[in-house]
C-alpha positions as CSV (number, residue, x, y, z in Angstrom):
1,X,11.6,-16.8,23.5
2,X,11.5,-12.7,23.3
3,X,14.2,-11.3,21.0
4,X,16.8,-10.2,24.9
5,X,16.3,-14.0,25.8
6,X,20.2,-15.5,25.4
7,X,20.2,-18.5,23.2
8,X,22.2,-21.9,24.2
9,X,24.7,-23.5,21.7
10,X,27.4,-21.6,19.6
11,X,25.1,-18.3,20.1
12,X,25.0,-18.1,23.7
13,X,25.6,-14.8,25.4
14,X,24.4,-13.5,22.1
15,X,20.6,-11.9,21.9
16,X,18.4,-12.4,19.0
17,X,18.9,-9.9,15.8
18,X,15.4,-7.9,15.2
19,X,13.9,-7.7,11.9
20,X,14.9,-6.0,9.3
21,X,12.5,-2.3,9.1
22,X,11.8,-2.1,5.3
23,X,9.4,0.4,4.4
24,X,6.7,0.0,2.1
25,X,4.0,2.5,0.5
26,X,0.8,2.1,-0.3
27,X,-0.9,4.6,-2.6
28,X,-4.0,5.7,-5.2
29,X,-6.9,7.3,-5.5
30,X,-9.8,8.8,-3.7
31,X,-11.7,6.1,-1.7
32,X,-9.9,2.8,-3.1
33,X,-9.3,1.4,-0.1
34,X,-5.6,2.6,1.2
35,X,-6.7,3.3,4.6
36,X,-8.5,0.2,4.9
37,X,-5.7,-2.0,3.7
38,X,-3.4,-0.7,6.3
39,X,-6.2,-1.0,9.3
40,X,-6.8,-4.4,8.0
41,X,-2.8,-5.8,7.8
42,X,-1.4,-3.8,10.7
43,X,-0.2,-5.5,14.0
44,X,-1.0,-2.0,15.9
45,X,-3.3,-0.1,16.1
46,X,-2.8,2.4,13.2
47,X,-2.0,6.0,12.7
48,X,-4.9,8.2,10.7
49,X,-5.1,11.4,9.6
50,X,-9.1,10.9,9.0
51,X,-10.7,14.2,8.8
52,X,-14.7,14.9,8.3
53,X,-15.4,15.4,4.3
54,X,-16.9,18.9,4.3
55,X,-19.4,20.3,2.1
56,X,-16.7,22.0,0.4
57,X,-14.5,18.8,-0.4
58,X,-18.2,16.9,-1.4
59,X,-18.1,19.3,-4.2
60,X,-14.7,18.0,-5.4
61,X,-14.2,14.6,-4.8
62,X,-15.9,12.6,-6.4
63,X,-18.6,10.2,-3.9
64,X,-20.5,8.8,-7.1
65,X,-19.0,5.1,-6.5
66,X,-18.4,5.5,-2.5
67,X,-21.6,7.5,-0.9
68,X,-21.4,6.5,2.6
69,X,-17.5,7.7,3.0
70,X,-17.5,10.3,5.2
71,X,-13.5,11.0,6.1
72,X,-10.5,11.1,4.5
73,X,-7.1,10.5,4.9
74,X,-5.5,14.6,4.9
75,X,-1.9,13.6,5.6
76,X,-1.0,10.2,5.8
77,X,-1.7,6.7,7.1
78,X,0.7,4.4,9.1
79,X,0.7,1.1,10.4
80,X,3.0,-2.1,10.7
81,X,3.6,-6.3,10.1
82,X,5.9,-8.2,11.2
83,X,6.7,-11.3,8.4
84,X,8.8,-12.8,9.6
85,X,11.6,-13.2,12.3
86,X,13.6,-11.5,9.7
87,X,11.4,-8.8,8.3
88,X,8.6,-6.3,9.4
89,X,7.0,-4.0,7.0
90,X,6.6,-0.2,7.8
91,X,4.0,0.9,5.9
92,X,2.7,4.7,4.7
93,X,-0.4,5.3,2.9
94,X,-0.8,8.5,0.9
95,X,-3.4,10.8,0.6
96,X,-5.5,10.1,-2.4
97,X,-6.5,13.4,-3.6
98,X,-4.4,15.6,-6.0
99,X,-4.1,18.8,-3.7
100,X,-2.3,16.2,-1.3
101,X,0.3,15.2,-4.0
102,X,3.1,18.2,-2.4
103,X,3.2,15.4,0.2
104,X,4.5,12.4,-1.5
105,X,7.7,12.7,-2.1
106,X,8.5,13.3,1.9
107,X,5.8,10.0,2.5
108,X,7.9,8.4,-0.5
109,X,11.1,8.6,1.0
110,X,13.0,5.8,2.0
111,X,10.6,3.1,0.6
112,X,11.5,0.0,-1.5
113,X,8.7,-0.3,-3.4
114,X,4.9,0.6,-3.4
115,X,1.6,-1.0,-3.4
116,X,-0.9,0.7,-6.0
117,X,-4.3,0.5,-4.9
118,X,-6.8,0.3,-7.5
119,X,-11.0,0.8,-7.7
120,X,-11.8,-0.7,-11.3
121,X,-14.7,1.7,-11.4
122,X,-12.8,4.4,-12.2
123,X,-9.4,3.4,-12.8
124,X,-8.2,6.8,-13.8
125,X,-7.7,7.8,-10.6
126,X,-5.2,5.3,-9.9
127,X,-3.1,6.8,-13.1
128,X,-1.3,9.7,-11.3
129,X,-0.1,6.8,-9.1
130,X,1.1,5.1,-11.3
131,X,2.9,7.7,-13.1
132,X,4.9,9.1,-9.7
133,X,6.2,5.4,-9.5
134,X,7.6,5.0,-13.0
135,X,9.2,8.4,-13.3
136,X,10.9,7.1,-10.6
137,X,11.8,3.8,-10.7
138,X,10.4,2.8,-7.9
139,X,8.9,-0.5,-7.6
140,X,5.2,-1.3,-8.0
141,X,2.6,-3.8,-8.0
142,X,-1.7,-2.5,-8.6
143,X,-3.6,-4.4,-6.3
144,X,-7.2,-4.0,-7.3
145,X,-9.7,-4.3,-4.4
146,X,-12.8,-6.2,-5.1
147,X,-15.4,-3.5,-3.9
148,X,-18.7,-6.0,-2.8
149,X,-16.9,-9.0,-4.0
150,X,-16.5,-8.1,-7.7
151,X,-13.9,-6.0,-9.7
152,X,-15.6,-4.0,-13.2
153,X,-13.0,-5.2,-15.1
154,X,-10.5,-8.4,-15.8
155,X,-6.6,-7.9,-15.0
156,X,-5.5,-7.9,-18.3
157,X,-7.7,-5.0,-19.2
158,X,-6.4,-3.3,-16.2
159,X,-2.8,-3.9,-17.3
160,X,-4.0,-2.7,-20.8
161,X,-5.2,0.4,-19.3
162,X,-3.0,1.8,-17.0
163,X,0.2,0.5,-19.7
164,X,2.3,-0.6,-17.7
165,X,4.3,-3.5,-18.1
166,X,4.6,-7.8,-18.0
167,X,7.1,-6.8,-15.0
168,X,4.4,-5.1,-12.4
169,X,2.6,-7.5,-10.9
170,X,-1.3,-6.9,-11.2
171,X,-3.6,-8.9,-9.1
172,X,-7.1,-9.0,-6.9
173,X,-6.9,-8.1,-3.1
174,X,-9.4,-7.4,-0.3
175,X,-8.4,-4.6,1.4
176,X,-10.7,-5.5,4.3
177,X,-8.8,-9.1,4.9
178,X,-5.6,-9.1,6.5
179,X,-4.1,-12.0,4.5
180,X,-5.5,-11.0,1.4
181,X,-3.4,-7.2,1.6
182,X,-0.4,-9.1,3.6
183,X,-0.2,-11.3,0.2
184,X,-0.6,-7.9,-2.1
185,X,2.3,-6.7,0.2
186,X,4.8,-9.9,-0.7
187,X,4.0,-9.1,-4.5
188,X,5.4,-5.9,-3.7
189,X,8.5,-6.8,-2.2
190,X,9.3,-10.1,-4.7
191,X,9.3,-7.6,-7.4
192,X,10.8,-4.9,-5.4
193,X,13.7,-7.8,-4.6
194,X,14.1,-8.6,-8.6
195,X,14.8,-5.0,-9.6
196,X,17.7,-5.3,-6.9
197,X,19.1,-8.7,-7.9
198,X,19.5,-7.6,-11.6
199,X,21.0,-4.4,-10.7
């Protein structure tokens, strides 16, 4: 039955109520695997701002851990889920480099809570992430993505490092499987829901 369809009983006449648009946002560092996590989860064919990595950019961003990258995300990446009858995720990855970073608070906007995406390899690019979240009280949760199967580090040192605290959730995700980042997404929005429900 599509969503216009009438419905028989008590309802009828009445059309089906669409899900509720909740935006989430999913953010880090250089190469972690933001763009990739939205391609993977999304129900449409997502939005990229992929551009070619110049000589230029080489020489800044670091391509130590990722070699065979050769775009990245300039603006902003978009893409959507639908959970539920109920519910559909709008989601907005950021750009992961720092010269990006005038762009966040527009991408930011709006958005319940965010989805920190973390490569153990080099964790302190995650941390300006991290910080922007805090400052603002906006909901988190650090998803590391197991790059070739395998993270560097255990969770609890990854809690230990970036400090944050018992309340964010911290887990493993694939950013190439769609269930794997769907499930990284319901983290988000459980603890998202708690920080309402004890305001």
């Amino acid at each position: 039955m599509t969503p216009t369809e009438q419905v028989a009983g008590p309802t009828a006449g009445r059309t089906a109520t669409p899900p509720l648009p909740v935006k989430l946002v999913v953010a880090g560092g250089f190469g972690v695997g933001k763009t990739t996590a939205v391609g993977a989860v999304s129900e449409i064919e997502p939005l990229t701002t992929e551009a070619p990595i110049t000589e230029v950019a080489a020489g800044v961003d670091d391509l130590t851990h990722t070699p065979a990258k050769t775009t990245t995300t300039v603006a902003m990446d978009f893409g959507c889920i639908t959970i539920d009858p109920t519910l559909k995720l709008y989601l907005f990855g950021t750009p992961g480099q720092e010269r990006f970073g005038f762009m966040w608070d527009d991408i930011v906007a709006g958005a319940v809570g965010a989805l920190v995406v973390v490569d153990t390899r080099r964790l302190d690019d995650c941390y300006a992430a991290v910080d922007y979240f805090e400052h603002r009280g906006i909901p988190f949760a650090v998803a590391v993505n197991a790059f070739h199967g395998r993270v560097e580090h255990g969770l609890d040192e990854v809690r230990w490092a970036l400090d944050v605290s018992d309340g964010v959730p911290v887990l493993v995700f694939d950013a190439r499987d769609r269930g794997s980042v769907r499930d990284a997404l319901l983290a988000v929005l459980e603890v998202a829901l708690a920080r309402q429900e004890a305001r």
